[in-house]
C-alpha positions as CSV (number, residue, x, y, z in Angstrom):
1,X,12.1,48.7,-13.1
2,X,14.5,46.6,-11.3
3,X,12.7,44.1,-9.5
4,X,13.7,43.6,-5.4
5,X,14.2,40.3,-3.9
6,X,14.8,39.4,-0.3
7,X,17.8,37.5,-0.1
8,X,18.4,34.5,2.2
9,X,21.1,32.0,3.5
10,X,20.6,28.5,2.9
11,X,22.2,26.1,5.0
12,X,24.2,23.2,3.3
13,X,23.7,20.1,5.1
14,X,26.6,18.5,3.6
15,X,28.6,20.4,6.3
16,X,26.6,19.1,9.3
17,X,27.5,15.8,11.4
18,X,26.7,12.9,9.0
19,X,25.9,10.9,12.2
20,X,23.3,13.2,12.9
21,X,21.8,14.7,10.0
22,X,18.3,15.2,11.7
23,X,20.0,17.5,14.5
24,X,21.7,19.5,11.4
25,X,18.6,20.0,10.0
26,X,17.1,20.9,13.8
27,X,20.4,23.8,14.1
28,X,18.8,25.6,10.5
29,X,14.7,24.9,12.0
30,X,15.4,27.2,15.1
31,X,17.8,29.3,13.5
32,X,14.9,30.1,11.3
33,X,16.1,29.5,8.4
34,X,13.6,29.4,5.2
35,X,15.7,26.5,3.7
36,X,17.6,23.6,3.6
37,X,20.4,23.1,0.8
38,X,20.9,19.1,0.3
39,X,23.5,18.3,-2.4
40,X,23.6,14.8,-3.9
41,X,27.0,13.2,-5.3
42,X,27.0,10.2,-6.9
43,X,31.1,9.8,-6.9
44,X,31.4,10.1,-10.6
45,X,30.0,13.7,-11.6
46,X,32.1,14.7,-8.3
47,X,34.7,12.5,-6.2
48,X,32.3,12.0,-3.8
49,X,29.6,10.3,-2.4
50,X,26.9,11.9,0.2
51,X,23.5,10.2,0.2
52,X,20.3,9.7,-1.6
53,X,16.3,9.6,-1.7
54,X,15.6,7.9,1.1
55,X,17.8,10.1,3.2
56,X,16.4,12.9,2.3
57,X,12.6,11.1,2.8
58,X,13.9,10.5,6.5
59,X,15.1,14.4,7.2
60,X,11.7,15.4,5.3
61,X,9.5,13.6,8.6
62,X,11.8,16.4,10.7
63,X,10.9,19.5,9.5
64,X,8.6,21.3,6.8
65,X,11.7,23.7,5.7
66,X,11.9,23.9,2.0
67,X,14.3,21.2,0.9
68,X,16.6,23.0,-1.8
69,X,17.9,19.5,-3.4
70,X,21.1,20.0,-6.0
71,X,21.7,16.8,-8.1
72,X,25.3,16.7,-8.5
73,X,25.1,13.5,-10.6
74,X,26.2,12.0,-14.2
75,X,22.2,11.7,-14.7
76,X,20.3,13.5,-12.7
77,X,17.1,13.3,-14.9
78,X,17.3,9.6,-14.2
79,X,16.3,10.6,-10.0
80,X,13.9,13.2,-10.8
81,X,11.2,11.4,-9.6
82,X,12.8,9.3,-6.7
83,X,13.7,12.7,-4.9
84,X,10.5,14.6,-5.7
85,X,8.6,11.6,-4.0
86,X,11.5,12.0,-1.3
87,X,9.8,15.9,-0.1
88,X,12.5,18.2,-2.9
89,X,10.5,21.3,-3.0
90,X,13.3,22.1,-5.7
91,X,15.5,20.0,-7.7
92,X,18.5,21.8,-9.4
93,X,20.0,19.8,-11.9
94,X,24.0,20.6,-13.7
95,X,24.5,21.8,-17.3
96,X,27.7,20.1,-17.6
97,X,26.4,16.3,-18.7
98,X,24.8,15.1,-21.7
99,X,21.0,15.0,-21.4
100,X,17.8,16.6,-22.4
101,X,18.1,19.5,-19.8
102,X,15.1,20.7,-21.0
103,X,12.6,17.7,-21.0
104,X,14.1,17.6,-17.2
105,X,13.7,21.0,-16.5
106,X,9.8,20.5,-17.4
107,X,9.4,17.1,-15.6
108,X,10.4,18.9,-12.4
109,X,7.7,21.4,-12.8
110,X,5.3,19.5,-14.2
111,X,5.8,17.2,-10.8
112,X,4.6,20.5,-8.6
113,X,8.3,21.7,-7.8
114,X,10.4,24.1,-8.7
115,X,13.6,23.7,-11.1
116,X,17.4,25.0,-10.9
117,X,19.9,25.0,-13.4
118,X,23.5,25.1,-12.1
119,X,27.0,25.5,-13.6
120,X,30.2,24.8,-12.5
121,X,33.1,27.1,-11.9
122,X,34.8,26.6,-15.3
123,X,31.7,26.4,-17.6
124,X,30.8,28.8,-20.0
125,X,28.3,31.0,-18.5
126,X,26.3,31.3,-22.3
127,X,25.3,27.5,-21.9
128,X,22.1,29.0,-18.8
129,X,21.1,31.2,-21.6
130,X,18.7,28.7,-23.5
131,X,17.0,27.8,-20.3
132,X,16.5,31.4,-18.4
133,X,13.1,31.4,-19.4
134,X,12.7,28.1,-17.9
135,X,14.0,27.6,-14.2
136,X,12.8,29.1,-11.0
137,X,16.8,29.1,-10.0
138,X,20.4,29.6,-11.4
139,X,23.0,28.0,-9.2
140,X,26.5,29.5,-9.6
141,X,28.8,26.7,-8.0
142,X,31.5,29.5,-6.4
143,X,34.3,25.9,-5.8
144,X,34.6,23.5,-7.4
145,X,32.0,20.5,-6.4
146,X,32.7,17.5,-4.5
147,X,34.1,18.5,-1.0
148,X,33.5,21.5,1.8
149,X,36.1,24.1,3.0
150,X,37.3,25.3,-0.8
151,X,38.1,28.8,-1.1
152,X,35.5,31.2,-3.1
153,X,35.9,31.3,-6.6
154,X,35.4,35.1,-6.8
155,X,35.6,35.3,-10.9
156,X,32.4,33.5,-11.4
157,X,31.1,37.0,-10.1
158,X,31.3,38.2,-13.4
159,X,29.2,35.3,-14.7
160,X,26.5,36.0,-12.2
161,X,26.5,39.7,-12.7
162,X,26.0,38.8,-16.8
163,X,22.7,36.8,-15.6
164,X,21.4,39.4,-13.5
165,X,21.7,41.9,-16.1
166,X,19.8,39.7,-18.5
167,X,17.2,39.0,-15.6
168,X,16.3,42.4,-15.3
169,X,16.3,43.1,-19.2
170,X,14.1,40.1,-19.8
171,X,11.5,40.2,-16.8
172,X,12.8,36.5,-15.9
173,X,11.8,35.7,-12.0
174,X,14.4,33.4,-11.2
175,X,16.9,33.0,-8.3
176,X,20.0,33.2,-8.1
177,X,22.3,31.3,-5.9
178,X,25.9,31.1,-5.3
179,X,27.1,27.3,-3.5
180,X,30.7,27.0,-1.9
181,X,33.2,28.8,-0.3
182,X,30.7,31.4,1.1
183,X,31.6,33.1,4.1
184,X,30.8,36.9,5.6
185,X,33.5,38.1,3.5
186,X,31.8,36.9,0.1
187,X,28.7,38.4,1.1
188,X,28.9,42.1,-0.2
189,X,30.9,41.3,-3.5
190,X,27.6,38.7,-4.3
191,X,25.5,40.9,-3.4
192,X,26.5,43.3,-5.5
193,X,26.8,40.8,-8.5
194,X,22.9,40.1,-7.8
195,X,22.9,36.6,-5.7
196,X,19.4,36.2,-3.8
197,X,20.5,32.8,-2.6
198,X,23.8,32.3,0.0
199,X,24.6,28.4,0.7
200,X,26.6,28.1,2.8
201,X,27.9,24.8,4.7
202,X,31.4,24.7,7.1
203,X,31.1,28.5,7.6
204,X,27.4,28.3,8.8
205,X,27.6,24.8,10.9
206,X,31.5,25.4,12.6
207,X,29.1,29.0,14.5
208,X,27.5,29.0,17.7
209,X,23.7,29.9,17.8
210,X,24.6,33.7,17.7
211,X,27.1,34.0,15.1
212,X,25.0,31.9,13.0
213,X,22.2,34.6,13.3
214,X,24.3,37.2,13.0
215,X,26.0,35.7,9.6
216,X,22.4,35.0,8.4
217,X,20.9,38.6,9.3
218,X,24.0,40.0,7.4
219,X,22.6,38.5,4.5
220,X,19.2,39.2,5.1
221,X,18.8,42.2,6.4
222,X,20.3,43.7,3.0
């Protein structure tokens, strides 16, 4: 029997005013949101840079939201600990560099957290299959990573659709999330391919209070 899941937007705060990440994180609080998506670039995994532990430490005194942290870095089982010290109530780490993705995979749990594994746009979707058993959360990146405002990527549908299927053959419990590009028109077609997670950054933060709900509710309320 196909297992139910209530699905949920996650904010990305990426997309709110740098200046003021505290009153980003405020907007998704009393939007009632359930979490918080934080990505982490280290300007050589991505182009780009966005900030660290101790910025996520600082937003963690704010608010008791679940912080959704995505290590978008050339070793990100170097900062495992350094960001589940920082208040990560998950850490998603990529497939795409060299490391034990397993030994950090277990680290994370064994820390009291859960784990992601994410992929990017172009990687081979067969790569997650070794860890299903393993993650509390598949991230499908739906752009490419690095900077807001890209277009969604709809082919890695197909990819997400293939993981569902084997979710529901396997009795695996994991999310699944889709990160980038995500808008109201994205919704349907991911919900269809089985996404329980929606990040979404420039299309959530550019709303005012009621627009926001209502993109959030569309989700939600499916």
């Amino acid at each position: 029997m196909k297992t139910v899941r209530k699905k949920f937007l996650a904010p990305s705060i990426l997309a709110g005013n740098h200046a003021n990440l505290s009153e980003a994180l405020k907007t998704a609080d009393e939007d009632g949101r359930k979490w918080i998506h934080l990505d982490i670039m280290d300007g050589h995994f991505v182009p780009n840079l966005s900030f660290g532990p101790q910025t996520v430490s600082d937003l963690r005194k704010h608010s008791d939201i679940f912080f959704d942290v995505h290590l978008m870095l050339d070793q990100p089982d170097l900062y495992i600990d350094p960001f589940v010290a920082a208040g990560a109530d998950l850490i998603s780490i990529h497939l795409e560099p060299k490391y034990d993705h397993s030994a950090a995979l277990l680290k994370i749990r064994q820390a009291g957290i859960k784990n992601g594994i994410v992929i990017n746009p172009d990687t081979e979707v067969d790569g997650l299959i070794p860890f299903l058993d393993q993650v509390d959360l598949v991230l499908f990146m739906t752009v490419f990573p690095g900077f807001g405002g890209q277009k969604f990527i709809e082919n890695v549908l197909g990819k997400v659709s293939r993981i569902a299927q084997i979710r529901d053959s396997s009795d695996f419990d994991f999310l699944i999330e889709v990160d980038g590009g995500v808008g109201p028109d994205s919704i349907q077609p991911c919900l269809e391919a089985g996404v329980d997670v929606f990040v979404a950054g420039t299309a959530y933060y550019k709303l005012n209070a009621a627009d926001r709900k209502s993109f959030a509710h569309t989700i939600e309320a499916s």
